[in-house]
Every structure is written in C-alpha cells, then in structure tokens.
C-alpha positions as CSV (number, residue, x, y, z in Angstrom):
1,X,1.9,18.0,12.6
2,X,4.0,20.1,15.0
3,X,7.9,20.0,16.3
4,X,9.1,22.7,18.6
5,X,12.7,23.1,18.3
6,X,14.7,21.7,21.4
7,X,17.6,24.0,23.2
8,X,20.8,23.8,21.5
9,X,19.1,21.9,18.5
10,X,20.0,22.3,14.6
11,X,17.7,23.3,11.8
12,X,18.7,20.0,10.4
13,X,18.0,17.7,13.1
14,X,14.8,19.2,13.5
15,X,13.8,18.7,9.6
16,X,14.8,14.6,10.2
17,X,12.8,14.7,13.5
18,X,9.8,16.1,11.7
19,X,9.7,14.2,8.5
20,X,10.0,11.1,10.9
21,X,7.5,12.1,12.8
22,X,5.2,12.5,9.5
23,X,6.0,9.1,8.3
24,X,5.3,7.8,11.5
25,X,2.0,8.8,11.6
26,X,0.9,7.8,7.9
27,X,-0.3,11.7,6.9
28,X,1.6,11.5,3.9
29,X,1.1,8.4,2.8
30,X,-2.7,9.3,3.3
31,X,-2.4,12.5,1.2
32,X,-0.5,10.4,-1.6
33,X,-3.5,8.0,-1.7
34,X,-5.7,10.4,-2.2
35,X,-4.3,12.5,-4.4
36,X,-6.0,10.5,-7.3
37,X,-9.5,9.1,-7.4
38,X,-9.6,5.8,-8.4
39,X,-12.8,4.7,-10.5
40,X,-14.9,1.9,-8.9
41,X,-14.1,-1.3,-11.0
42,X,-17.3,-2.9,-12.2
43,X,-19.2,-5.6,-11.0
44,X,-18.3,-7.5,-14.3
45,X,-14.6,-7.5,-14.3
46,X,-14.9,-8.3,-10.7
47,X,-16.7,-11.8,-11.6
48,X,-14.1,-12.0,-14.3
49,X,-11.7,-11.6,-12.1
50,X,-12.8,-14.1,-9.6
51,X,-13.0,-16.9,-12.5
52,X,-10.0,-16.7,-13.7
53,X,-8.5,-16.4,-10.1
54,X,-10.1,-19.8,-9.4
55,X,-9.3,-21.0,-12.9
56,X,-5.8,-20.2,-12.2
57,X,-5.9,-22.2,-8.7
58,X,-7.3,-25.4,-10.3
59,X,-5.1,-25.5,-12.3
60,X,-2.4,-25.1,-10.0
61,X,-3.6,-27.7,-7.9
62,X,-4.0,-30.3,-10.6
63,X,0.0,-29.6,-11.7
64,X,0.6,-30.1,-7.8
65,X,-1.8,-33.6,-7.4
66,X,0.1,-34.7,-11.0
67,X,3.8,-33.9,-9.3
68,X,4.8,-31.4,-12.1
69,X,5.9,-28.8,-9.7
C-alpha cells in the first residue's frame, strides 16, 4: 500500500488517508485473520453440529405450529 503526500498536505492528513485506504482494501483485516491458524473441526462435531442444529429448528417450529411464540 502506497500514499504519496499531496502539496501543501499535513503529516496527519496523510496518516488518515492511508489507514483509510488500508481498510478499504481489507489488507489488514486479511493479516488479522491469519495471524492464527485455526484447527480444522472434525467431521464428528460437524454431524453433531448439524443434529442439534436441526433438533433446535423442530423444535422451534412445533412451539410456532402450537402458538407458544
């Protein structure tokens, strides 16, 4: 990322032009994303995941079909 400093410009208008220019384009928040590796999650707490997401939704829609929400 590169700013050139404009005539008659001040140090800090050119630091706010940069840094918006660097969140603009999504470098940093890149970088902060992979600062840490993440483990894979396993193929087991995936499915365990998915059940009780679906668990969760039934029973949601049977309070909704019985009116107690």
């Amino acid at each position: 990322m590169e700013v050139k400093k404009k005539d008659s410009e001040s140090s800090s208008a050119l630091i706010y032009r940069f840094t918006k220019k660097l969140q603009q384009s999504g470098i940093l928040r890149e970088a902060r994303k992979r600062r840490f590796r993440t483990r894979p999650v396993s193929r087991i707490k995936k499915r365990l995941s998915a059940l009780h997401r679906a668990k969760k939704k039934e029973a949601y829609e049977k309070a909704k079909k019985m009116g107690s929400l």
